[in-house]
Every structure is written in structure tokens, then in C-alpha cells.
C-alpha positions, 0 to 999 in steps of 0.5 A: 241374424243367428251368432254364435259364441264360443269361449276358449281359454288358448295359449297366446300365440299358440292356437290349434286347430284341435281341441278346445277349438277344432270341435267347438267350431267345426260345427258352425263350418267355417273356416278354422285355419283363418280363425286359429291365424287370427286368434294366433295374430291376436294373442302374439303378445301373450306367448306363454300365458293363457288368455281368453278368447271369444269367437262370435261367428254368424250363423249364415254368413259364416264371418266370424270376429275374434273378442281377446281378453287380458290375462289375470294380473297375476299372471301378467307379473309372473311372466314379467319376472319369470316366476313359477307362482307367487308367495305361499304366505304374502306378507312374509316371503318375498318371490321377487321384485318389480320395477315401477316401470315394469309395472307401467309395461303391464298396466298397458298390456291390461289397459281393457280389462282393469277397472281403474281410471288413469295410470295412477289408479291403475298401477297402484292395482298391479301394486296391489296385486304384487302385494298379495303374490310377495313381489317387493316393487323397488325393492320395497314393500308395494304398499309403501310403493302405493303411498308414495304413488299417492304422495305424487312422488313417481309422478315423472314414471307415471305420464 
């Protein structure tokens, strides 16, 4: 059983039928309206970023399945606060603020593609995330926002 893989990166919601995705699928003969609606169902969530997106078509019986990634978690917090891009020098310039529960909000949208196991661990992976792009949580510095996740002292946020 001959597949296919083609991997594109496409704005979630806003696939076409042109280039990157027309030519790179128009060779296999199926049928790229049906696979643009998919991919366009798929990534609806993800409007305005950019998301990775594989195609796994087979060759002979031209059914075709669509594998979404997760954008970048910084991407994800730039969306969440409607930044252009984060802090030149982290550390020293704030670009904005997260709230705790904003942070639950993008742990979920990134559930698949985060290493960690559980809510806590995972959110203190956005924490450290924001750390590096100077974005306070809370108003506060992330790291002081990761002890007190360790403290147990968000644990009503974070069930």
C-alpha cells in the first residue's frame, strides 16, 4: 500500500487551494477541494497563526487523512494577547501580561504537542515560555508564578 505525505505549514482556517497545497497535491489526483475544506475544518481554531499540517494520501485508493500539529507556544501567547512578537531583551522588558487562566486556555489548545504530564507541569511550560518573550502572568514575574504553581498555591485554577 503506496502513501503519500505532503507537509505544509497553512494559516489555520484559511487553506487554498493554490500554492503550498494545490502543487503539491494535484499529482496525486485527488480531490483538493474536499482535502482544503478539511484542513480548513481542522485548523478553524488556529485562525491567524500558522499551523502544520500533513496530508497522508493513499496512492491507490486516493483516500487521503489530515494530521494537524499545534502551533508554537509562543505563538499561542502572542495570539492570546494580540502581540506582534515578544520582548527583544527577556528579563528586562515586559510585552505584556497573561492571566493564570489564559494559560489553562493554551495548554488545552496545545495538549498533543506539549511534553509534559499533567496540567501543572504543562502550564508551568507556557510560564516558561512567557518567561523568555517578557510576558508577566498575573502581573508577575512567571518565574515567581511557577514557584507558587509548585507551592500548590493555583491549585483550584489548575483542575
Amino acid at each position: 500500500m503506496m502513501k503519500s505525505r505532503v507537509k505544509v505549514l497553512v494559516e489555520g482556517g484559511k487553506a487554498s487551494p493554490g500554492p503550498p497545497l494545490g502543487p503539491a497535491l494535484g499529482p496525486l489526483g485527488i480531490n483538493i477541494g474536499q482535502v482544503v475544506a478539511k484542513i480548513n475544518e481542522q485548523t478553524a481554531t488556529f485562525e491567524g497563526m500558522k499551523v502544520p499540517v500533513s496530508v497522508i494520501v493513499d496512492k491507490k485508493t486516493k483516500q487521503f487523512e489530515i494530521v494537524v500539529g499545534s502551533p508554537p507556544i509562543a505563538a499561542l501567547v502572542k495570539k492570546k494577547l494580540a502581540l506582534e512578537k515578544g520582548a527583544k531583551t527577556s528579563g528586562t522588558e515586559v510585552v505584556g501580561n497573561l492571566t493564570l487562566a489564559q494559560a489553562v486556555e493554551i495548554v488545552k489548545l496545545k495538549v498533543e504537542g506539549t511534553l509534559a504530564k499533567g496540567l501543572k507541569a504543562a502550564v508551568k511550560e507556557i510560564l516558561g515560555t512567557c518567561v523568555s518573550m517578557g510576558v508577566t502572568v498575573d502581573g508577575k514575574d512567571a518565574r515567581e508564578v511557577q514557584r507558587e504553581v509548585d507551592e500548590g498555591k493555583h491549585d483550584e485554577v489548575l483542575k
